[in-house]
N, C-alpha and C positions, 0 to 999 in steps of 0.2 A: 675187410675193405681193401681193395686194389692200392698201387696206387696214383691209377686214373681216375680211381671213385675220389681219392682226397682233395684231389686238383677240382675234381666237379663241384664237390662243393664250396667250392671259392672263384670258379671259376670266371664270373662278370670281375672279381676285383684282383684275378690273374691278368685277362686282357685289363682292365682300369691300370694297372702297374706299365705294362708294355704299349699303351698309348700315351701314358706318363711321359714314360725315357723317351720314344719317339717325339713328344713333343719339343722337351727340354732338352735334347741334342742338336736342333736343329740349329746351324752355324751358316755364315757369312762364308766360311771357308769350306769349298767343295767338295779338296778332297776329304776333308774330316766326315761329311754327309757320306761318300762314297763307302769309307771305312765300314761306318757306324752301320750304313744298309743292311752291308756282306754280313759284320757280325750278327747282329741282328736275326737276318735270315735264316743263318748258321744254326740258330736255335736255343736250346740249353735245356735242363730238365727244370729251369728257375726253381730247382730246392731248396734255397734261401731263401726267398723270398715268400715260396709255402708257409716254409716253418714259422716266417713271421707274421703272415697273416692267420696262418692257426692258430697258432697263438692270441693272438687280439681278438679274432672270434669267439675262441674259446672262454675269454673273461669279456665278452660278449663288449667289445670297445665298435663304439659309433665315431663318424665322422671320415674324412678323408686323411686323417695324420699315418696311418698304416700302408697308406697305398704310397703315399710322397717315402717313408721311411725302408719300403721293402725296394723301392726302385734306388734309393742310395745303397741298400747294400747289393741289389745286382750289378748295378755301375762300379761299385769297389770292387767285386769278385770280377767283373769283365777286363777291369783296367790292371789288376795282379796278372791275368793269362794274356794280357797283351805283354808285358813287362817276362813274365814267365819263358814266353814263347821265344822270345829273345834271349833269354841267358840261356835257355836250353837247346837251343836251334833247332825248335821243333818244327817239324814241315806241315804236322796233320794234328789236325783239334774235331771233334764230332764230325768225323768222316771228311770233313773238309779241306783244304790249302789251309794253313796259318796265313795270317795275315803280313808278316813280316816274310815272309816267302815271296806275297802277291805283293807288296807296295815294300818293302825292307825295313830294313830294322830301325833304322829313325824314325820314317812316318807314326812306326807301332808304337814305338815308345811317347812320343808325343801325343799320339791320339789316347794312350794310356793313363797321360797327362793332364789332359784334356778332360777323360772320364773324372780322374781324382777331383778334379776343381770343380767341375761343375757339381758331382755327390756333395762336396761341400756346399757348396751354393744352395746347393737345396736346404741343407740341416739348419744354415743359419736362419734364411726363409722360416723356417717353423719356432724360431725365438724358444728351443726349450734350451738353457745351457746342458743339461743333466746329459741329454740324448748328442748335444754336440762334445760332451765330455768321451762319453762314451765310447765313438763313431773314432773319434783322432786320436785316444789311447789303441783301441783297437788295428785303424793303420799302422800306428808306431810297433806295435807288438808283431803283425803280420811281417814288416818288413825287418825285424830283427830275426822271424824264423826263415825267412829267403835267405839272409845272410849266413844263418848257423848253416843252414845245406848246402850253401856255395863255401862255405869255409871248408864240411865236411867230406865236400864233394871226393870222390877215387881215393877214398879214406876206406878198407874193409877193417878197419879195427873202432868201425865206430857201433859203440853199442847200444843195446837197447832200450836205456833209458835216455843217451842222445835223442834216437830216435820218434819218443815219445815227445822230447823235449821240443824237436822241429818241427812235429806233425799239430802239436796243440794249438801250436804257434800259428802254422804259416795256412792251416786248413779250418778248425777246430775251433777258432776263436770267433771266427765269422759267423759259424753256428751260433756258437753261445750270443755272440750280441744280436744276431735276426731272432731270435728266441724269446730274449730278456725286452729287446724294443717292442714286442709284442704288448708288453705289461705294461710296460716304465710309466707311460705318459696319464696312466689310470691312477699313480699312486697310490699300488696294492700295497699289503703290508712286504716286509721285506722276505717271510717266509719263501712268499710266491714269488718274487723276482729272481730269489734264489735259486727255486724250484727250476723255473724255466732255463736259466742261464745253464745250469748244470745240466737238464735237458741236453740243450744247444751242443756243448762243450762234448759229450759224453754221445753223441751222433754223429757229431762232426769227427771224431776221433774211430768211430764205428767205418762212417764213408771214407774216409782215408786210408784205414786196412784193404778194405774191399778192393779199392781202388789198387792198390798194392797188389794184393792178390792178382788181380784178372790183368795185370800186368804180364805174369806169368803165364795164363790158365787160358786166356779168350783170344779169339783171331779181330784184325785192325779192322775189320766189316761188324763186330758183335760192339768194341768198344769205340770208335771212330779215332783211335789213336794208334800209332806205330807201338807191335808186339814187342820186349825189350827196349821200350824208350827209355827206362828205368836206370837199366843197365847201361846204355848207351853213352847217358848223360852221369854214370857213376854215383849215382845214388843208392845206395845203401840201407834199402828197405828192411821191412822184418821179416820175409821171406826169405830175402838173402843173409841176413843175422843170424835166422836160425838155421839154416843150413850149413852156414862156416859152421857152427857150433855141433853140428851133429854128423857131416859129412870126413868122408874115410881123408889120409893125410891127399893123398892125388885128388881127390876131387874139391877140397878144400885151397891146396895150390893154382888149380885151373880159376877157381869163385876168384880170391886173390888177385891174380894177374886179369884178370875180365874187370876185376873193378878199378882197378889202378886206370890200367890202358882205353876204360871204356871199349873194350872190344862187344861186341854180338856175333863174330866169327864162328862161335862155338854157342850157340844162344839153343838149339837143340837138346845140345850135351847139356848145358845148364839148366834148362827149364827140367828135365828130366830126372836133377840132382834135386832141385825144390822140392819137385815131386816124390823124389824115393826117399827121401828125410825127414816127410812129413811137414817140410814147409806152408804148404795152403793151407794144411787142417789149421796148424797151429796157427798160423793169421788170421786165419776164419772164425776159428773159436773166439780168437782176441776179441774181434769184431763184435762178436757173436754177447758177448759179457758188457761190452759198452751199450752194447743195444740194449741191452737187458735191464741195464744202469738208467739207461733215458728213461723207460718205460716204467719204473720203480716210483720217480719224484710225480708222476702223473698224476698219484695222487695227492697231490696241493693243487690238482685244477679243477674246476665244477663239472661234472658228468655233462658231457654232451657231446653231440655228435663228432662236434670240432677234436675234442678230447681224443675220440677214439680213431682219429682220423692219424693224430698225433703219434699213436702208441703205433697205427698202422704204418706210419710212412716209419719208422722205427726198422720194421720188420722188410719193409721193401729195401732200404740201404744195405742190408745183408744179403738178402737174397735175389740183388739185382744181377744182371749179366753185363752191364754195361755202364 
């Protein structure tokens, strides 16, 4: 199963999600509507919010509490790349202008502000504490792995259990709780809350390699972002970890001074040194083992379509291009 077959079969409560946020974004204040349109438009592959309605179909969960809870975690995932966009002075997000390019870097930040309170707004709305428990550790946790990367930032000696450390954090988490809020509100036993969380946690850490990867590997038209943003912004991936690690002393001096300076002057020579070191495979594989991980705990869910939809979108975050 594709996965554009995964999305179909959820698809009425994919659009129910994005006439949600559309409704509940709508503000007194203009430019904040104007913001919100461009993103919006913009798109997104809404993976999060998949995985959290798979999830709740899958232990076959009724009512409207899944479609209010996948649209608070696309709102927290929108309102991090607004905020993101800004510390990294990204210009281009899914082919697009960033937003702080088009309007600057206040507006994003506040309209990023904006997103956070309102996500809230929704969680209290649904009077579960468990799920508001959840939701504002989860923030707390995200924005302490932003911090660890901005600490780490034009750091080449940062290594790769760092690395691990950031990416759980500031990617990985968000998985695991669109995963687990799929469950939570059915009060399964804890076996299966488990299951799915590590799910979450264990994909989420899968698309973040990937993402890694095609940093390196794809052109700004396959992934809608600038090739070398990575490098640019001095982060310290595990493509470029493994390559300090296995690259001759000259081409390891060049990695070095590239990460310090945030150069892409030489992003040719480099992406080349990834490549001759065995950089991709080795992220790929990485990836490739997480995936394998999610797909593993699958069985603590009831067979059904939704299930296998799950294990499918697994296999899409590895072998996506984009």
């Amino acid at each position: 199963m594709a996965f554009e077959e995964a999305r179909s079969l959820v698809q009425a409560e994919l659009q129910a999600i994005d006439q949600f946020i559309t409704n509940e974004l709508r503000s007194d204040v203009p430019l904040i509507n104007q913001i919100m349109e461009y993103i919006l438009k913009c798109g997104g592959k809404r993976i999060r919010p998949l995985v959290l309605i798979l999830s709740a179909k899958a232990f076959n969960h009724q009512g409207h509490h899944p479609i209010h809870l996948a649209a608070v975690i696309e709102l927290i995932h929108t309102a991090t790349l607004l905020h993101d966009d800004v510390v990294d002075h990204s210009t281009l997000r899914r082919g697009h202008k960033t937003a702080n390019i088009l309007w600057g870097n206040e507006a994003s930040v506040l309209v990023g502000d904006f997103l956070y309170s309102r996500a809230f707004q929704v969680i209290v709305e649904l009077r579960s504490q468990r799920t508001l428990d959840m939701v504002a550790h989860a923030t707390h946790y995200i924005a302490e792995g932003e911090m660890l990367q901005l600490v780490h930032a034009h750091n080449p000696d940062t290594s790769e259990e760092m690395y691990f450390d950031i990416i759980r954090r500031k990617t990985a988490k968000l998985f695991a709780v669109a995963a687990e809020l799929g469950v939570v509100l059915l009060e399964r036993e804890d076996k299966e809350n488990q299951a799915m969380r590590n799910y979450g946690m264990d994909l989420g850490l899968a698309y973040q390699l990937i993402d890694d990867v095609l940093d390196y590997r794809n052109s700004a038209e396959q992934t809608g972002k600038n090739i070398g943003n990575d490098l640019a912004e001095g982060k310290t991936t595990l493509p470029l970890i493994y390559a300090l690690q296995k690259g001759t002393p000259a081409e390891v001096k060049l990695l070095q001074k590239a990460i310090k300076k945030g150069e892409t002057r030489y992003l040719q020579d480099i992406m080349e040194i990834i490549v001759s070191t065995g950089a991709i495979q080795y992220t790929a594989q990485a990836a490739r083992q997480y995936a394998q991980k999610a797909c593993a705990v699958l069985t603590h869910v009831p067979s059904s379509p939704y299930r296998q939809a799950l294990h499918d979108l697994a296999d899409f975050v590895v072998q996506r291009s984009y």
